[in-house]
C-alpha positions as CSV (number, residue, x, y, z in Angstrom):
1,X,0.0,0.0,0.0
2,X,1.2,3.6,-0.1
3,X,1.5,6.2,2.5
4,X,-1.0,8.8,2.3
5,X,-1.4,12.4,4.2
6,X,-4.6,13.2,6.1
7,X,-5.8,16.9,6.1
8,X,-4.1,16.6,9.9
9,X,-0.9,17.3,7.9
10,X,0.3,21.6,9.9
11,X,2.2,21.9,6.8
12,X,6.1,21.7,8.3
13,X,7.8,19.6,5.2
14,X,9.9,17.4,7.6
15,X,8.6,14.6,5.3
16,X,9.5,16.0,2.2
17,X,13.4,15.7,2.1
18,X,13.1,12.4,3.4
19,X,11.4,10.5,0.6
20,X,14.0,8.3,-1.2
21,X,11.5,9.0,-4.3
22,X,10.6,12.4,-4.5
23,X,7.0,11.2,-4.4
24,X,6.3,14.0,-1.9
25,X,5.3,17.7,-2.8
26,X,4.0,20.5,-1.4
27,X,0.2,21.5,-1.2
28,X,-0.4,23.1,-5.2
29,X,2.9,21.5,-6.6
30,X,2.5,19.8,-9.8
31,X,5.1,16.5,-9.6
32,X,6.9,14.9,-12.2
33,X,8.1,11.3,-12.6
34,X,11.5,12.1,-13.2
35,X,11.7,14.3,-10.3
36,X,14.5,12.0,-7.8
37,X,14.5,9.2,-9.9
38,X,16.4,7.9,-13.0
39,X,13.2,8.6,-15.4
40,X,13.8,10.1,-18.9
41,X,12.2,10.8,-21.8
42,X,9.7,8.9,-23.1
43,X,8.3,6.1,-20.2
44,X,5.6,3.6,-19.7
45,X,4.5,3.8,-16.3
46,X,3.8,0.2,-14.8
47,X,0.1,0.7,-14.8
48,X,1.0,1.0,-18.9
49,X,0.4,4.8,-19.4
50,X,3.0,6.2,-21.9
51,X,3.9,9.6,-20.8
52,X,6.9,11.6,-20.6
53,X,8.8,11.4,-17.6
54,X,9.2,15.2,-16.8
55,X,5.7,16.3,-17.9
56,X,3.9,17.9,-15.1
57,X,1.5,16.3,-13.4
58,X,-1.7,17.8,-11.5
59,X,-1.2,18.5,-7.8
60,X,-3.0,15.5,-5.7
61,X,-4.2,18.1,-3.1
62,X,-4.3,21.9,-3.3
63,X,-3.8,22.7,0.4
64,X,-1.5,20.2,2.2
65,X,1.6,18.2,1.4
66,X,0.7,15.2,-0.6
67,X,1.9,11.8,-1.8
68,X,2.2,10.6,-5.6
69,X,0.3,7.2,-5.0
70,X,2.8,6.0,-8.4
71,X,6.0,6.7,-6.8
72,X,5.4,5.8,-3.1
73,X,7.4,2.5,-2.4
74,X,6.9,2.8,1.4
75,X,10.6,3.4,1.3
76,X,10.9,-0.5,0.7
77,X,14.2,-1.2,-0.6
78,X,16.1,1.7,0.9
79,X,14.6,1.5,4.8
80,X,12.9,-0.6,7.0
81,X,9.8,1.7,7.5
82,X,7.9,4.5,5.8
83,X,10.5,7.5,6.5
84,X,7.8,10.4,6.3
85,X,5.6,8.6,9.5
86,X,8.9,8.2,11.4
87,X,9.3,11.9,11.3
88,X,5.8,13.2,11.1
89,X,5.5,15.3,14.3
90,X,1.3,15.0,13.9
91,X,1.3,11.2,12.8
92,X,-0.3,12.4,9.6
93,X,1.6,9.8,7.3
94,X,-0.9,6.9,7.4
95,X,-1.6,3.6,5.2
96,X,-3.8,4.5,2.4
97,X,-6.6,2.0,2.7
98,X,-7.2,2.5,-1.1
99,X,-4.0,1.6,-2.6
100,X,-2.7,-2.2,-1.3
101,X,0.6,-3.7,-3.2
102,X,2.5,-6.7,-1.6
103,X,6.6,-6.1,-1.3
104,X,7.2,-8.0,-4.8
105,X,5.3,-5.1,-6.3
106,X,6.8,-2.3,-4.4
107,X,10.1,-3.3,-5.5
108,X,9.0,-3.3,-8.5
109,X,8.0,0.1,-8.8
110,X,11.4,0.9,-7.0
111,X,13.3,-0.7,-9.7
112,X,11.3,0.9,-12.4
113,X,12.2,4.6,-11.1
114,X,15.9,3.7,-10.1
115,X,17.4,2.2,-12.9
């Protein structure tokens, strides 16, 4: 599953640096799949969406810092937890009940950003 961040979220970015993926952004960002990982050019997304890697995306929420559901590995692969709830003062990094991949499939998604 990813990490999501509840409207709790007081705005601080302490999460933000500490994303191995860059799949974190500031409330009214637009984010970019080759922004922190090896992505260029022309890529096809695992889902199988053909975009280009540094087109800009549309923010995922307008007011508070937000997570990119496609590049959100749970920091598999690089730590042993989700590094934006370890240093969430407001434990506002949560589970996102909507989005549920096993650790075969989150390594996956590492592997596809980090060549």
């Amino acid at each position: 599953m990813a990490i999501i961040i509840t409207d709790e979220c007081i705005n601080c970015g302490a999460c933000e640096p500490e994303c191995p993926n860059n799949a974190i952004y500031e409330g009214g960002a637009e984010w970019r799949y080759s922004d922190g990982t090896s992505l260029t050019g022309m890529i096809t997304t695992l889902d199988g969406e053909e975009t280009m890697s540094d087109d800009s995306k549309e923010p995922v929420d307008m007011d508070v810092y937000y997570i990119v559901v496609d590049k959100c590995t749970e920091c598999v692969g690089f730590h042993d937890e989700p590094q934006c709830a370890a240093v969430c003062p407001v434990d506002c990094c949560v589970d996102d009940p909507d989005y549920r991949e096993s650790e075969d499939e989150l390594i996956a998604k590492k592997d596809f950003m980090h060549l």
